[in-house]
N, C-alpha and C positions, 0 to 999 in steps of 0.2 A: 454613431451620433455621439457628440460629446455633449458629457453630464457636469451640469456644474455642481461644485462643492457639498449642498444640499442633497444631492441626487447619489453623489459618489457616497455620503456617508451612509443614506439610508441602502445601499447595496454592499457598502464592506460590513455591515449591523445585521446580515441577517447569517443565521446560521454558528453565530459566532455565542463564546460562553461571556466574557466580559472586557470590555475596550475601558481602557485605566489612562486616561483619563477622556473619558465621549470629549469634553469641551476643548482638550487641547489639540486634539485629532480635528475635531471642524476648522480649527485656527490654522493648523497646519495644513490643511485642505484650500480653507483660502489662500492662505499663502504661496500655498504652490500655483493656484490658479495664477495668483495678480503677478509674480513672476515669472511665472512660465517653467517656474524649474520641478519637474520632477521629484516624490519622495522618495528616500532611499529606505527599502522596505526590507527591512533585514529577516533572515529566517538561516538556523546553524543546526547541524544534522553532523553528528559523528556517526562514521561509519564502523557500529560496531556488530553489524552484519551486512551480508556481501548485495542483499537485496531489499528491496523498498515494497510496500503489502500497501493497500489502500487503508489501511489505519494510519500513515505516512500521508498520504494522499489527501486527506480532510485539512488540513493546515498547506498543504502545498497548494490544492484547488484555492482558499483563501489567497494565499500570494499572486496567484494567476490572475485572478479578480484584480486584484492591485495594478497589473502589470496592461490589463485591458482596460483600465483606466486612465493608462497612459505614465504612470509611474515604473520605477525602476526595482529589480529585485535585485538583491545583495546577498547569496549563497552562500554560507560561510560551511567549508566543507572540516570538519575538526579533529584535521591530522594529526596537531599534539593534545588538543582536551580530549579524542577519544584514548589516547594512552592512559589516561588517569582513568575516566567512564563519571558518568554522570551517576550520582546517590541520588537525584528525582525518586521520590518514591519506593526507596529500598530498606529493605527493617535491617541488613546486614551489610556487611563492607562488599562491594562489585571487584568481582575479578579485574584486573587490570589486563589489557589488551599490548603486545608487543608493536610497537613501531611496523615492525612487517606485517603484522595480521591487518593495523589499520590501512596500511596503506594499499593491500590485497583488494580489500573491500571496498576502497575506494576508486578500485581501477572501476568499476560497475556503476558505479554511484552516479554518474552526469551526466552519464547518456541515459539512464531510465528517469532521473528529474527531468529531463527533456523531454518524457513523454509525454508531458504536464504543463509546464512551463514555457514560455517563448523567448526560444535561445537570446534574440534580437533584445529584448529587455533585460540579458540577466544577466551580471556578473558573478563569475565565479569566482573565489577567494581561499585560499588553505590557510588556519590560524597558526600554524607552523613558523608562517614567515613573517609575522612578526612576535607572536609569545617565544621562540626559541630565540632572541634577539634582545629579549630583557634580560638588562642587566643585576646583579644583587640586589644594588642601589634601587631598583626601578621597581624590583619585583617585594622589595618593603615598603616602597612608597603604595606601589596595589594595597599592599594587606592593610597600613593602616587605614583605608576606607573604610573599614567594617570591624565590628566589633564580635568577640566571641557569642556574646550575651544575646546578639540578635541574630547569630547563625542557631543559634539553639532555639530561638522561636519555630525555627523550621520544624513542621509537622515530623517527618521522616529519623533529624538527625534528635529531636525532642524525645520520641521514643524509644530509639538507642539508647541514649543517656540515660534514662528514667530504666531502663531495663536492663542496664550495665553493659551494652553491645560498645563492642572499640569502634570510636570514630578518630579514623587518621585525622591528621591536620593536612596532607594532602585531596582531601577531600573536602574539606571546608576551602582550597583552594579552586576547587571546580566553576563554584560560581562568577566568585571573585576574578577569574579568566574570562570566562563566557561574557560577563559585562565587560570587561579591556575591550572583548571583540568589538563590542558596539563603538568605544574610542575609537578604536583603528579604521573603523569602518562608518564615523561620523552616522549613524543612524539617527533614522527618523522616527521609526517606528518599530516593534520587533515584535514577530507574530511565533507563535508555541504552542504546545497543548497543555491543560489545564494543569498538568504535572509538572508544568514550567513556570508556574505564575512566579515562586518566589525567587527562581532564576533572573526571571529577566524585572523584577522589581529591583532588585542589588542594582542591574546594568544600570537604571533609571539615576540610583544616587553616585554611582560611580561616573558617569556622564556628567554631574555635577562637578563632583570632585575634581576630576579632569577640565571643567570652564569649557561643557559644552553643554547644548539644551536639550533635557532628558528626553530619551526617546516616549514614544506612547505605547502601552501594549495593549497587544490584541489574543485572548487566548481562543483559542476550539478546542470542542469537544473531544475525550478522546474514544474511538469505535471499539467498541466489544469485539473479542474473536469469534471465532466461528463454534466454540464453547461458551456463546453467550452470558459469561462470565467475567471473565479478564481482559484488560485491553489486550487487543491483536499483537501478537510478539512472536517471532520467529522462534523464539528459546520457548515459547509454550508449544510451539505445531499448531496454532489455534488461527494462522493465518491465510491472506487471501492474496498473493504476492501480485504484482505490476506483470510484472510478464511471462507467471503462468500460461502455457497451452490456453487457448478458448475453454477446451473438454473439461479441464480441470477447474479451472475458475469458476467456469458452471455450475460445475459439480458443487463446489466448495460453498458455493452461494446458496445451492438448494438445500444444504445440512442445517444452514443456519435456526437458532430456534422462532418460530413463530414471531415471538413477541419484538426480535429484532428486526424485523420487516420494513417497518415507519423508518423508525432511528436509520437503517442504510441508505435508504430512499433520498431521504434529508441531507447527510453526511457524504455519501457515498455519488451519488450522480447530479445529472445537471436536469432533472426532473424541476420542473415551477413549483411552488410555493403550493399553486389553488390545485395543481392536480398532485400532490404527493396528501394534500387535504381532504380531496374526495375519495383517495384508495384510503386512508385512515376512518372515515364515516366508514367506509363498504366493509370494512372488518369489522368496525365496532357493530353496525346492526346486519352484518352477516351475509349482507347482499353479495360481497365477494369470497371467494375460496383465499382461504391463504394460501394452498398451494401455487393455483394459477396464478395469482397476486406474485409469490416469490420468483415464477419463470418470468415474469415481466422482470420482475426485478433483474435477475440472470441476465436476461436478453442485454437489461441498458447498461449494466458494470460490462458485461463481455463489448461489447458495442466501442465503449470507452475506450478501450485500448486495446481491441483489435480489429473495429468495424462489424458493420449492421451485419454482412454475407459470414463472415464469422461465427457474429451470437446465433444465426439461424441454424446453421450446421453446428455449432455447441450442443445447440437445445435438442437435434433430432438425433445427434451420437447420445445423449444423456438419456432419449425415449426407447433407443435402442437396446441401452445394457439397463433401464427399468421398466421397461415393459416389453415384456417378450412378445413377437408377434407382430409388433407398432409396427406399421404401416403407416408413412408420412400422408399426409391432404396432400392431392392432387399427382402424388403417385404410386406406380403401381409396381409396388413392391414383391418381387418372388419370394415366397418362403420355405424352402425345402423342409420337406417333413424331417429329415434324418440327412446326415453324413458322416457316411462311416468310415472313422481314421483309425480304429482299431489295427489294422496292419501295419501300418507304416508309422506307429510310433515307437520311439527308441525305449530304453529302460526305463530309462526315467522321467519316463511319462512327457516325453517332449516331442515337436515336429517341428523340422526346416515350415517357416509362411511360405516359403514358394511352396514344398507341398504338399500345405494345406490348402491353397488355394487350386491347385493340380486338380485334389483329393475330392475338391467344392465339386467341379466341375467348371469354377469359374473364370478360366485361362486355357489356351490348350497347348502353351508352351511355355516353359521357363524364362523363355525372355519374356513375353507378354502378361506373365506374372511377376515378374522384375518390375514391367516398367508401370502397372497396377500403383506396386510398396510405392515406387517414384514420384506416382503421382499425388500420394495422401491419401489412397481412395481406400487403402483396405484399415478396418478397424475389427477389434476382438474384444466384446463387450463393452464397447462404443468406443476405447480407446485406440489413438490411432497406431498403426506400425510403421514405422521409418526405415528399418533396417531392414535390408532385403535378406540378410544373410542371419535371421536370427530364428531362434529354436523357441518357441513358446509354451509350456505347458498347459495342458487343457484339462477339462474338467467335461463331466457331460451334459449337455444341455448349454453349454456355451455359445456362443453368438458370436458370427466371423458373416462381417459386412462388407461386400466387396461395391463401393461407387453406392449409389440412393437406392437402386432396383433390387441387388441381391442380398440375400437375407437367410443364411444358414443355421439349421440349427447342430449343433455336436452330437455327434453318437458315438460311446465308449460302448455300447451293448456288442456283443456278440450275436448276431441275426439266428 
């Protein structure tokens, strides 16, 4: 069903931390209706790691919204600004990234934004081809846009200064580029996380400077890691990566602390408004477990990006290696009291999975325990094994799951 202008605004408004300027975005909303022409909805992502976490994901799901509204998305992938790295939020100077490391990282980058995004709406762009293209002349016509005096308004570079930390002048170039991109790329709009606002505010006057009409931004929220602490970043280990395993995603969701429950709900999935409102009352007066509240949660991120048959077998590998003995609903799970691999492990405390699974009882040949690994079906404290050829080490009382029904437990005892 197509929403007109009124309709699109109050669905690109929710979820989001602040749209600069609400009145020029409705105008440009009409405008786009009474034309028929699409917004060009910018959003620029240096790859300065090889993978994307659903902290990533909260301002992408934002663009998607754009893009099922029938507008256009504009990728800006930041071949040469991630050489420099973005100061967002840094008390000290960012490592600079080598030309090859970014472009590494980027071999990954656009097919996992894909897992998100609708190819058919989006162009992709590398800022390479045209910032490596400015000339001297072009690239002092950039800087005098901006003045020193209002790059040190900057929360981040303000505090350096005040605290004697060196700020390059290559860094004060950071922003200054990230707005060109919005030139080159005629934006309409430019979406970020709230660590970006004073980024893409530069682009707004710099769009001026240049005699075109400022874009409008839209910032989100940015998600807490799985340290409920700092936002999600791969250089903290505090993340929850795109295309993580199921098992592991799972997993990583169920660590989270309590109080981030709501917030991922919100942030994190395509859950409604009125039902991510009634799981909020059931914690506040207690009617729901946060536990079981957080597997739901598990189930709809795992769901998201790797389907519903997925989250289910996420969630019963996850009952498996924390609750010993689980027995899924509606089947009927063996549980061997003991198996004893004691003989057949090497020195160092390792066994071929074939056999282990030999050892189970739960194959009666090497091939048929081959073709078990093949199938996905064997796990060793819910996680899966892939390689058929691989040597495991055990502990006792460990859990080796071969398909839903069998269900081992380890014995290192000597009978």
């Amino acid at each position: 069903m197509e929403h007109n202008p009124k309709e699109q605004l109050e669905i690109l408004s929710g979820g989001v931390e602040e749209i600069i300027p609400l009145d020029e975005l409705e105008s440009k909303l009409k405008r786009s209706k009474n034309e028929e022409k699409p917004l060009r909805v910018k959003l620029g992502l240096d790859p300065s790691a090889p993978d994307i976490h659903i902290g990533h994901a909260v301002v992408l799901r934002k663009l998607r919204q754009f893009q099922d509204l029938g507008h256009k998305a504009v990728l800006i992938v930041g071949d040469f600004t991630g050489t420099i790295g973005d100061p967002s939020g840094r008390t000290d100077k960012r490592k600079q990234l080598s030309e090859e490391e970014v472009r590494e990282n980027a071999k990954t980058y656009v097919d996992q934004l894909m897992m998100i995004l609708d190819r058919k709406r989006t162009e992709v762009v590398y800022n390479a081809d045209w910032l490596k293209k400015l000339s001297m002349a072009e690239t002092l016509q950039l800087t005098s846009t901006y003045t020193v005096a209002r790059m040190l308004e900057r929360d981040d570079f303000s505090l350096r200064y005040k605290d004697n930390k060196p700020i390059s002048i290559l860094e004060f170039m950071y922003p200054l580029l990230q707005g060109y991109d919005s030139v080159a790329v005629k934006a309409d709009v430019e979406l970020g996380g709230t660590d970006q606002k004073f980024n893409l505010l530069v682009g707004r006057e710099i769009q001026r400077s240049y005699g075109q009409e400022s874009q409008v931004i839209v910032t989100t929220p940015l998600l807490e890691g799985t340290d409920g602490v700092q936002k999600m970043s791969k250089s903290l280990g505090n993340y929850i990566g795109i295309t993580d395993p199921p098992e592991e995603m799972f997993g990583k969701v169920m660590s989270i602390v309590d109080d981030l429950i709501v917030r991922y709900f919100r942030l994190a999935t395509d859950m409604h408004i009125g039902e991510i409102e009634k799981i909020e009352k059931g914690l506040k007066d207690e009617s729901l477990h946060p536990g079981e509240t957080k597997r739901m949660l598990a189930r709809e991120i795992v769901k998201i990006y790797h389907g519903a048959t997925e989250a289910k077998e996420a969630e019963h590998a996850f009952n498996v290696k924390h609750k010993p003995g689980y027995a899924e609903p509606g089947l009927k799970t063996e549980v061997a009291d003991s198996i004893d691999v004691s003989d057949a492990m090497n020195a160092e405390s390792k066994i071929g999975i074939i056999d282990l699974i030999r050892a189970a009882g739960y194959a009666t040949s090497n091939s048929e325990a081959r073709r078990l690994v093949r199938q996905g079906a064997v796990r060793l404290n819910g996680n899966k094994i892939s390689d058929e050829d691989s040597k495991v080490p055990l502990k006792h009382n460990d859990l080796l799951e071969v398909g839903k029904r069998r269900l081992g437990k380890i014995s290192l005892r000597k009978s």
